[in-house]
N, C-alpha and C positions, 0 to 999 in steps of 0.2 A: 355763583349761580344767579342769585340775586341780581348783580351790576350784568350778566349776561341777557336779562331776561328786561330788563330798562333798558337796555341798548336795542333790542331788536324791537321792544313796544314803542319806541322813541319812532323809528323809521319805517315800523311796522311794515317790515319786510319777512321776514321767518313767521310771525306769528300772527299774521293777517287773519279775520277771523274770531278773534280772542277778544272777548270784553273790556281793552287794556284798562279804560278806569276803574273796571273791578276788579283788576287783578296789585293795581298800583293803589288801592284802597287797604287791599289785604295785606298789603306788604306794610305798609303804611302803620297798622294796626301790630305790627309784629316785628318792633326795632331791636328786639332782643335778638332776629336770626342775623344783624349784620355785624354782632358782634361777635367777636372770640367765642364759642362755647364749650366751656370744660363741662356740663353735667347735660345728659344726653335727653335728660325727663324734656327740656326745652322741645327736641323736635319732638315728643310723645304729643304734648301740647299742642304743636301745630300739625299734626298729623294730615288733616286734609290740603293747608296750605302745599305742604312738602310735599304729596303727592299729587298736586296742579303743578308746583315748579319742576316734579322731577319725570314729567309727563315727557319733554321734548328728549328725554335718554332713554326712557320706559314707554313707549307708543301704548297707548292705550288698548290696540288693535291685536296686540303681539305680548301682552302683560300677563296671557295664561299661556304660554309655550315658552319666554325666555325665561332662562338661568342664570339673571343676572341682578346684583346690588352694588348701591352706594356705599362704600364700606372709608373707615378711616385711612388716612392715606399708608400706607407700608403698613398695615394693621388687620386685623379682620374681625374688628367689632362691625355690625353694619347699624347701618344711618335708615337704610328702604333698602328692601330684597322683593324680590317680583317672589308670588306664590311658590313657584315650582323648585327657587331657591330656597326658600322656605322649609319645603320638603325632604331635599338634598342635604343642607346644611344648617345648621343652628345661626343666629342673625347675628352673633355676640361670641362666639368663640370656631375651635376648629374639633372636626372628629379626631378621635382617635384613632378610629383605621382606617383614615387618611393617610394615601404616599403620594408622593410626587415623584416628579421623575430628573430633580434638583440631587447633586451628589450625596449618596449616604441619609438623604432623604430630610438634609438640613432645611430646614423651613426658614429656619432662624438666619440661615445663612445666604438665602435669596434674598431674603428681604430685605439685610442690610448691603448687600450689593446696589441692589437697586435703586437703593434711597440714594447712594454715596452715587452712582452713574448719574440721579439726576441732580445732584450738587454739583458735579463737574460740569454737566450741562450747561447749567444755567452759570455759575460765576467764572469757569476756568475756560469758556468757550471752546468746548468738545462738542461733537453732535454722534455720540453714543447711542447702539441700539442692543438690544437684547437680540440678539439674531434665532437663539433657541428657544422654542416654544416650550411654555411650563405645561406640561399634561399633571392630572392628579388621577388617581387610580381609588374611586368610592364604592363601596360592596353594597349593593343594592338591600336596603332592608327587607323586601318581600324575600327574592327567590336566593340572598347572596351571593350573588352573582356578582362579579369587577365591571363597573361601569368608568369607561374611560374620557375624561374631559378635556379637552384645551381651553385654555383658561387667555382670557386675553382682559389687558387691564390697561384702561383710557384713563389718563393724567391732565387733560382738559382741565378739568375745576381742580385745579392742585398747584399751591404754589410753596413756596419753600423761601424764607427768610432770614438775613444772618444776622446774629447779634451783636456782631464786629464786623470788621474790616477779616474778611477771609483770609486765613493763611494761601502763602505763596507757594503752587503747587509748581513744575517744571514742568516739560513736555516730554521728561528722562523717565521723571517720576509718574507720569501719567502711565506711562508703556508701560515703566514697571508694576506697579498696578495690574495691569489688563492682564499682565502676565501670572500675575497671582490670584487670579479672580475668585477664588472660597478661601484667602486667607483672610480672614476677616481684621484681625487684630494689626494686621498690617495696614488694611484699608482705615481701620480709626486710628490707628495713629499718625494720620496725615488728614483725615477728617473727622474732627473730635464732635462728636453729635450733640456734645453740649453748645454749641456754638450754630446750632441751625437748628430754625421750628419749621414743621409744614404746617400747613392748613389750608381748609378744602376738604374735598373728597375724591376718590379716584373710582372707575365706574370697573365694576368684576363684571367680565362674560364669562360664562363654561359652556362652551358646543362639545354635544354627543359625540366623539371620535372611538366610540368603542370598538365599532367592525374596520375601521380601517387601523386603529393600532395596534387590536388584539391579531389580525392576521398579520401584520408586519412582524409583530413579537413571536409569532407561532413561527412565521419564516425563519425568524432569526436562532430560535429554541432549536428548529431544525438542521440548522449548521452543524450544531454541538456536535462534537464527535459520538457521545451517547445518548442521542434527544430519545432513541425510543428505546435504548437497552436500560436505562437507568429509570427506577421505579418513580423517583418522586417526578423524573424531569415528564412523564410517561403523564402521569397525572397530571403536573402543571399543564402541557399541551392539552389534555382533554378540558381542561377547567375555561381553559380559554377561549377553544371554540365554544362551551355551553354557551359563553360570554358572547361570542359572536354571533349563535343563532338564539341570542335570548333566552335558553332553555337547561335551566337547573340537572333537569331528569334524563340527559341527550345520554345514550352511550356511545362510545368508541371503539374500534374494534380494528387490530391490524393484524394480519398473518404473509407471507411471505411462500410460494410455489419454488418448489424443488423439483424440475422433471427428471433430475436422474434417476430419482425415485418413487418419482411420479406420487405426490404429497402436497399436502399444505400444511405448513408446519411452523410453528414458531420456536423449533429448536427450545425448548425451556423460558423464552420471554414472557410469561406468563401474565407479568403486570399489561403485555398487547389485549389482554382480554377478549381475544375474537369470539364472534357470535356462536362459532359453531362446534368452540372445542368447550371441554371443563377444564377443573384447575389440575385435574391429572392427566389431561392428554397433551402431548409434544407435537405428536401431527396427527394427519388425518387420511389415509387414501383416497385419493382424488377420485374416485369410483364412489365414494361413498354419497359425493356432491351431483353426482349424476342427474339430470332432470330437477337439476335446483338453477335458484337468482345466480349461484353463485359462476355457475356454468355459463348461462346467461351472459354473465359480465365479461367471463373468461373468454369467451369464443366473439362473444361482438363486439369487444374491445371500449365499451363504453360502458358509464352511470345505469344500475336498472334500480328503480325507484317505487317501490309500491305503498303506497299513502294508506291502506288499511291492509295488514297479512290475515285478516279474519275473513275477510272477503273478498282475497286474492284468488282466481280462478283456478290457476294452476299449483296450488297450495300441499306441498309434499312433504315428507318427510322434515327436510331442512327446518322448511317454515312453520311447521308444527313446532318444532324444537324451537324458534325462536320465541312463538307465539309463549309457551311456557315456560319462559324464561322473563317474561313479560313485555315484551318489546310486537308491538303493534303497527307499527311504523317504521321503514326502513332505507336505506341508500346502501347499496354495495357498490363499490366502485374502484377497478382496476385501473392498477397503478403499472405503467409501461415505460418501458425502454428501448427503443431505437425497435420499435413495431413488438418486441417481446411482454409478455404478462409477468411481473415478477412479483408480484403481490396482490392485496386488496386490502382497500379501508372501507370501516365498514360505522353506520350513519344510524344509531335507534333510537325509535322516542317511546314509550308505553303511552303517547296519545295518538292514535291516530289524526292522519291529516296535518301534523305538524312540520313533517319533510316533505316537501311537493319539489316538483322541477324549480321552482320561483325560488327559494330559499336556501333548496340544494347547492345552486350556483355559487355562493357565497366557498362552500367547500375547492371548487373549481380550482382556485386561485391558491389553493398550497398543495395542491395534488405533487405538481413538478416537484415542490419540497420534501414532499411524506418519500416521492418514490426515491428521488436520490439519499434519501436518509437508508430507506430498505436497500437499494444499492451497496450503502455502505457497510451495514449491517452483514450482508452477505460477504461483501470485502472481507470484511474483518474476523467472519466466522472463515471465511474459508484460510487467511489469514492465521487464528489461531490454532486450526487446526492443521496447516501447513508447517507450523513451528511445535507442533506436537509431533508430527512426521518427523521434521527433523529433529528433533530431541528424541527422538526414539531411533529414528531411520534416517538419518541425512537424506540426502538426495535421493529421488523415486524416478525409475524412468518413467515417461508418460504411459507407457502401454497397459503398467500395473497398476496407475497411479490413485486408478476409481478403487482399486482394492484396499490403500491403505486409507484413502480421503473416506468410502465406507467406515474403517474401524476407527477412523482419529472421530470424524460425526459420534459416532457410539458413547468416544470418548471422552469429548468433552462435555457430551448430555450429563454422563454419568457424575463425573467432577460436580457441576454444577447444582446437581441433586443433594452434594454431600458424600455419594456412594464413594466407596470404595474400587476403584477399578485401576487397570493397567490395559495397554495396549495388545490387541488379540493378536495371536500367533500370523501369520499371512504365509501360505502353504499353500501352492498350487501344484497338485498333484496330476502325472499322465502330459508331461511335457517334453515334448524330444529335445538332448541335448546338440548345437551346431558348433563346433568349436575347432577355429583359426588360429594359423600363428606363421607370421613371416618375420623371420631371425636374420641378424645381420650375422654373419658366416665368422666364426671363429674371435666373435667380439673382444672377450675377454683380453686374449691375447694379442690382439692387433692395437689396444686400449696399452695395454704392459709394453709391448713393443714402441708406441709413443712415447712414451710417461721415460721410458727407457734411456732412449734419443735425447731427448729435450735434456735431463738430467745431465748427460754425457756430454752434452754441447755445451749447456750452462758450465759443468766444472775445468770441463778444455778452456772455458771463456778466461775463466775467474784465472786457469795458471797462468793462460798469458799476460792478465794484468798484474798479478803479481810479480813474474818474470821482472817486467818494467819497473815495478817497484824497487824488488831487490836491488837491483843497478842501479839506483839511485840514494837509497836507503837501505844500507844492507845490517836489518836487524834480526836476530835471532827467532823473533817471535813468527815474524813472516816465512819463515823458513821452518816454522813446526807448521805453520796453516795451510803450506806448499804442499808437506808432506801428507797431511789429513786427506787434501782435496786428491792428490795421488793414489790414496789408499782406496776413497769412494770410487776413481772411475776403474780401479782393475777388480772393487767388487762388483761394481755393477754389468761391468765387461760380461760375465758369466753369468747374467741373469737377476733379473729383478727377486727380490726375499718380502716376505713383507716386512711388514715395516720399514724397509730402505727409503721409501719415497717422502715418507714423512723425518725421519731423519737426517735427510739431508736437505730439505727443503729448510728443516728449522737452521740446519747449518747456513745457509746460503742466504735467508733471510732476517738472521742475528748477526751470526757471527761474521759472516764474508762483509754485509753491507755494514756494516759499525765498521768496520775493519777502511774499508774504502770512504767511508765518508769522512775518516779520521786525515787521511791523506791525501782527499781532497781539496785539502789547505794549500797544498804547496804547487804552486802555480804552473811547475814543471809535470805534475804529474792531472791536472784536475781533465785537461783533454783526452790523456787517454782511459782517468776511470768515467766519465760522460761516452765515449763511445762506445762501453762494456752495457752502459746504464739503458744503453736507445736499444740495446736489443732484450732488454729484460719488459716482460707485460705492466702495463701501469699501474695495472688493479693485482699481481699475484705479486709480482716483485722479481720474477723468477722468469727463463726461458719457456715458452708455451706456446712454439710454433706447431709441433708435428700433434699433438696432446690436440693444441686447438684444431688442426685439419678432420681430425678425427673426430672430435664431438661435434664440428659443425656437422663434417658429413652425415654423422650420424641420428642429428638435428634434423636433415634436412628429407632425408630417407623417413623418418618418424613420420617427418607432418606430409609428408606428400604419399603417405600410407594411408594413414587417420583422414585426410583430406578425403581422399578417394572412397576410402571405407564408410565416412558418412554421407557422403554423395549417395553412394547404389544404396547405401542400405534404405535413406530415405523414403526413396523408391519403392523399395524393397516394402514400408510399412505400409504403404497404401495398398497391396495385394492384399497381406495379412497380415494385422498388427502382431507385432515377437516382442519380446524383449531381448535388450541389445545392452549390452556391455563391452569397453575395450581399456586395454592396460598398453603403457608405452614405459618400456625397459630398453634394452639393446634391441630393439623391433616392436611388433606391435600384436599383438595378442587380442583376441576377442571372442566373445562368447554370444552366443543364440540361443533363445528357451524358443520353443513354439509348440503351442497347444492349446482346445478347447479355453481351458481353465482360465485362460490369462486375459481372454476377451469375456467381455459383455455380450454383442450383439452379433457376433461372428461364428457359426456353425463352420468346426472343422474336419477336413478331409485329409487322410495319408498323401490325395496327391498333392497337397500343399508341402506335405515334407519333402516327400521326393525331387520337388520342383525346386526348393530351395537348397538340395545338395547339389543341385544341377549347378543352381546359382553360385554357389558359394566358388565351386569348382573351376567358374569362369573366372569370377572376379580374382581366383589364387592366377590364374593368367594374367590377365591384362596387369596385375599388381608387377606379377617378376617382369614383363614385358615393359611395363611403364619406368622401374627403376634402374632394367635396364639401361632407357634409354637416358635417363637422367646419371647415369656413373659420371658420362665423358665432363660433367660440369662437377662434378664435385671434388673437394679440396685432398678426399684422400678416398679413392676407389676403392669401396667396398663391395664384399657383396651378398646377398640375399639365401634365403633358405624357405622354402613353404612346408605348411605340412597343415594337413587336413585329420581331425583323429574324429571315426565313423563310433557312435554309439544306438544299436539297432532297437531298444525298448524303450518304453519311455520309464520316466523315472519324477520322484516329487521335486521341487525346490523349495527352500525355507528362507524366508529372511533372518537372516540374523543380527540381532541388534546388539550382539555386544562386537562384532565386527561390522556390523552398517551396510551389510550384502548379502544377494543369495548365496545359498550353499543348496548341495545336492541335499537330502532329508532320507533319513533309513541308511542302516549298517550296508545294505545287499549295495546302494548305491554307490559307497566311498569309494568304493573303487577306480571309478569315471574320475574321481578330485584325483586319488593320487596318480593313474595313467597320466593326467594330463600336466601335472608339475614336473613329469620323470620322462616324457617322452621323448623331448626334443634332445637330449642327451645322451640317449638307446642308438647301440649300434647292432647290425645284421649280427646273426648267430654265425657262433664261429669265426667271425671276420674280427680286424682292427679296423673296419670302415664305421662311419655313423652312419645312419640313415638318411638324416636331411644333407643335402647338396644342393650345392647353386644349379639354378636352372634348371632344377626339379620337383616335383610335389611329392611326397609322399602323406600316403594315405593308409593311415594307421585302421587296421580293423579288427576283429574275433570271429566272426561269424561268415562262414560261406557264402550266403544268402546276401549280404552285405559288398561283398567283394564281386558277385554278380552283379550288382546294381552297378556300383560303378564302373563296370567294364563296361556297361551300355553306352553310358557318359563318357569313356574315357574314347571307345570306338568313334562315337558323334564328334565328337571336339577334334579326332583325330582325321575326321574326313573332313571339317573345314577347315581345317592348319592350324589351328591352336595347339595342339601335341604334337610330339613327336612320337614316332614308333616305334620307340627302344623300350618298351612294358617290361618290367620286373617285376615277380612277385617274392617277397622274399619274407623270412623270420627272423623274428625280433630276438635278443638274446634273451634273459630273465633276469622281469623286473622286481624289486621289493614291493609287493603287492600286486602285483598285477603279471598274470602269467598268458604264457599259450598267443599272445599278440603277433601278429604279423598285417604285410604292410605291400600296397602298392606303389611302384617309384615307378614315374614317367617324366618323360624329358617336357619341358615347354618349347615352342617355338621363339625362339624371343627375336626372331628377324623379322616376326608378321608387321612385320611396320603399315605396309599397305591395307592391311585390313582395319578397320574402326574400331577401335578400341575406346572410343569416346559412352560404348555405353548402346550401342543398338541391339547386338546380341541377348544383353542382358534386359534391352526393352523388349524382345523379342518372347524370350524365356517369360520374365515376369507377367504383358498382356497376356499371352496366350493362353497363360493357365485360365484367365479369365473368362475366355470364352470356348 
């Protein structure tokens, strides 16, 4: 400092102005500062001197607002601290609740980084910089509050000396180094600090960075997956902002709007502290906030700010409640998403005037963060309670879906309390049963009849390679395996048994292929068991030609059902939301609830049902008509069966959770379950005929009143070519449970080729009702 300050009074260019012979008097008089000094009492002594020479780092002007001292070099004894340093920190040591923002809060371990960055500096010719800025984190002794610094440190007056010839570092070992940069023991043992002095002084600044770190850090706190479910992380973020608006006594306050249930609620987050609940309410009815800020904020989508609630003009209910709760001062401010209100944070001081619009703004700048935290909050509730549905209910169709997300909400309040609860019953009563079923005709046995085939070809396959074999090799053993596969094809000749399929299968892919692969050594024979081998499937091992025509067809009838069926019904929900279920066996099967019960916001009418047997009735057409026309492509022509079964009362449904599905609910109903397990396999009374036949419907009823109806439907559909006019009314035989049934069979048109079958009739049917 000294030789800095005779250099610039020599050309007296910096310090022009300066009485230099009185200053080079003074120095003159004080040969003791140009030496070494190990006892610090020296600069006590010169106290005025040192604060003339440390005047060009300390501005005289700026000596009551900087935070900054002369301190030892890599040390924190100080030499001269400006006042406010003073303040801040002790001149000679460090606080205690003091952190940094240095790994694990190593102080120790900055420090000797830095010393050794500028020994490289200076002898290994590196030009190293600290690219991260040191913050420290000081709790303000008035209010405790975290006041946040950046700390920046001038190495100007600092120089560093070796007491040898420096060890020979590499430019391997340098990287490696940098690579290691808080191993410390690694960095001295390549720079052994007994081998280098500093001296000098190195110049400390700390600038205020409190509001712009502590809002980065709140940013960052808001990431967390649980910034605001989690109590302490909940607090930390309130601790922070006080830190940002200065203010110890600030409260916080979040809650989060539910309009299914039209609420604000914080679901049990209780640590959210909102202004307007206690610590035993979960929500609130949004009715209650009526003619409050809080409405306010709600409906104008912005900040509403009132700097005194004692002498807020429009001061109701809410604001009373605030006012006694001691909060004077206020900011509520909605928190949005994509134009929607899905929360509010909420802003109190018990000083009036301490939030104004000027200060507020500071809040501004983590709203975007607070609201996608509430975003996810709501994710994640809806989430847990979606995995509560399924651990109780698997899969929900949507139409019921509010009914079970109602009781899983309930649910997981209750959990969270401690209580004791389970998942409530879900039972919607007075719901008319719809139920479809289009059969592939005589499956069973057209499935046996492949399985039959392939079998039979497979063993023809196997004698003839055999045959070949014998003739070549004529051993005994091939001649008992001749006689086996003989026996299989003249029992199967007469009918499949069970068990024969699996029986011979394991025969054919043990015993036959061991058998052949054995004999496919001998060069004479390896081509004719390779062209046995190309007609076996690669994945069964076995013949699966007629087997496969079959399942594909049967594959292919399934999805261009279900295809079709989810199509109309789609449709179909936006009339009047039902619930819809379908099953895919040898056909396709599905079921319709519809009723009051099942909606929210949909007031229901009988001519809704009506209109939907209509419906159904159509789509049992264009289905047999569509698959007709799909046969001529498929690998084995099958063919179709409809059947419509009428239930004229309505009846409850229950979920049931140890099966994962509705069921009918009450003894008087089971009836409808078992009809409809038993129906499709019911023939006419008196007859050996079944009821269902291709390219026809029938329609299973009880009630007279019922079998009127659809002749309505059957007459209309009949006058624009979807039926035929061959009507049968006829009686069921008697079922195990179910008695007295009987049924209408009508032919379909399945030539209507020319008429649209794409779906207009059923636009027609479906708008209409509407208006």
């Amino acid at each position: 400092m000294i030789r800095y300050w005779e250099a610039n009074l020599e050309g007296n260019q910096i310090f022009s102005g300066f009485l230099a012979e009185k200053i080079e008097d003074l120095l003159a008089e004080a040969p003791e500062l140009r030496e070494p000094i190990e006892d610090l009492s020296i600069i006590d002594k010169h106290h005025e001197l040192i604060g003339l020479l440390m005047s060009v780092i300390f501005p005289p002007a700026l000596i009551e607002t900087e935070i900054a001292a002369a301190i030892l070099p890599f040390n924190f004894e100080g030499v001269y601290a400006t006042p406010n340093y003073q303040k801040l920190l002790p001149i000679n040591s460090l606080r205690d609740d003091l952190t940094t923002n240095l790994p694990n809060n190593d102080i120790i371990t900055g420090k000797i980084t830095m010393a050794c960055i500028y020994i490289l500096n200076k002898f290994y010719g590196t030009n190293l910089q600290m690219d991260q800025p040191i913050l420290v984190t000081i709790p303000d002794e008035k209010t405790g509050l975290k006041k946040v610094y950046k700390i920046d440190v001038n190495t100007q007056f600092v120089d560093v000396i070796s007491k040898g010839q420096p060890k020979e570092i590499d430019k391997k070992t340098i990287n490696m180094l940098l690579s290691h940069m808080h191993d410390t023991d690694l960095w001295l043992k390549h720079i052994n600090p007994e081998n280098y002095e500093f001296q000098g002084f190195t110049v400390m600044r700390l600038t205020d960075v409190t509001t712009e770190e502590m809002l980065s850090a709140v940013k960052y706190d808001l990431l967390k997956k649980n910034a605001v479910t989690d109590g302490d992380s909940f607090i930390s973020i309130r601790e922070k902002i006080r830190s940002i608006f200065n203010m110890p006594d600030l409260q916080l306050g979040l809650s989060y709007f539910d309009p299914n249930y039209n609420i604000i609620s914080n679901y049990g987050e209780n640590n959210w502290s909102s202004f307007v609940m206690t610590a035993e309410d979960d929500n609130l009815d949004c009715e209650h906030l009526v003619d409050s800020i809080y409405v306010r904020a709600y409906t104008e989508k912005k900040p509403v700010i009132v700097e005194d609630l004692k002498e807020y003009e429009s001061c109701g209910c809410i604001e009373s409640t605030l006012v006694k709760k001691g909060i004077e001062n206020v900011v509520v401010a909605p928190l949005i998403h994509e134009g929607l209100v899905l929360g509010i944070i909420e802003l109190g001081s018990p000083e009036a005037g301490k939030l104004n619009a000027l200060t507020a703004s500071r809040l501004y700048n983590v709203m975007p963060m607070f609201t996608a935290a509430v975003r996810r909050v709501l994710a994640d509730m809806q989430t847990e309670v979606r995995a509560l549905i399924q651990e109780e209910c698997t899969a929900i169709h949507p139409t019921v879906e509010w009914k079970f997300i109602e009781s899983g909400f309930d649910l997981m309040h209750k959990r969270r309390k401690g209580l004791p609860a389970k998942f409530d019953n879900i039972v919607f009563p007075k719901v008319y049963p719809i139920y479809g079923l289009a059969d592939i005709r005589n499956s069973s046995g057209e499935r046996a009849y492949a399985i039959q085939q392939d079998l039979t070809n497979n063993l023809k396959q196997v004698q003839k390679v055999l045959q070949d074999i014998i003739a070549v090799k004529n051993m005994p053993i091939l001649n008992e395996i001749n006689y086996r596969v003989e026996q299989y094809i003249n029992k199967i000749s007469r009918g499949l048994n069970s068990g024969d399929e699996s029986v011979i299968l394991e025969f054919l892919r043990e015993e036959v292929a061991s058998t052949f692969n054995f004999f496919k050594k001998d060069e004479l024979l390896r081509p004719i068991i390779k062209n046995y081998e190309k007609l076996l499937d690669p994945q069964l091992g076995v013949i699966y030609d007629k087997r496969k025509n079959f399942e594909e067809s049967l594959t292919m009838i399934n999805e261009h059902i279900t295809s079709y069926l989810d199509k109309v019904e789609h449709d179909a929900q936006e009339i009047f939301p039902h619930y819809y279920e379908k099953y895919k066996t040898d056909g396709v099967e599905y079921n319709i609830y519809l009723g009051g019960s099942l909606v929210q916001d949909h007031k229901f009418d009988p001519i809704y049902l009506r209109n939907f047997r209509l419906w159904q009735l159509i789509i049992q057409c264009e289905i047999a008509v569509n698959i007709n026309q799909l046969k001529s492509s498929l690998p084995k022509q099958l063919d179709i069966t409809q059947l419509i079964l009428v239930h004229g009362e309505p009846l409850s449904i229950k979920f049931r959770r140890d099966e994962k599905h509705f069921d009918v609910d009450g003894a008087y109903n089971i009836s409808y379950e078992i009809v409809k397990k038993r129906i499709d396999k019911a023939f006419i009374k008196n007859t050996e005929e079944r009821l269902t036949q291709p390219g026809k419907i029938a329609i299973v009823y009880t009630q007279q009143k019922e079998a009127t109806e659809y002749v309505g439907y059957i007459q209309y559909l009949q006058s624009i070519g979807y039926l035929d006019d061959d009507i049968e009314f006829v009686e069921l035989e008697e079922l195990q449970g179910a008695h007295g049934l009987k049924a209408i069979r009508v032919g379909i048109n399945l030539d209507a080729k020319a008429k649209d079958f794409e779906g207009e009739l059923l636009k027609d049917v479906l708008v209409g009702i509407t208006a």
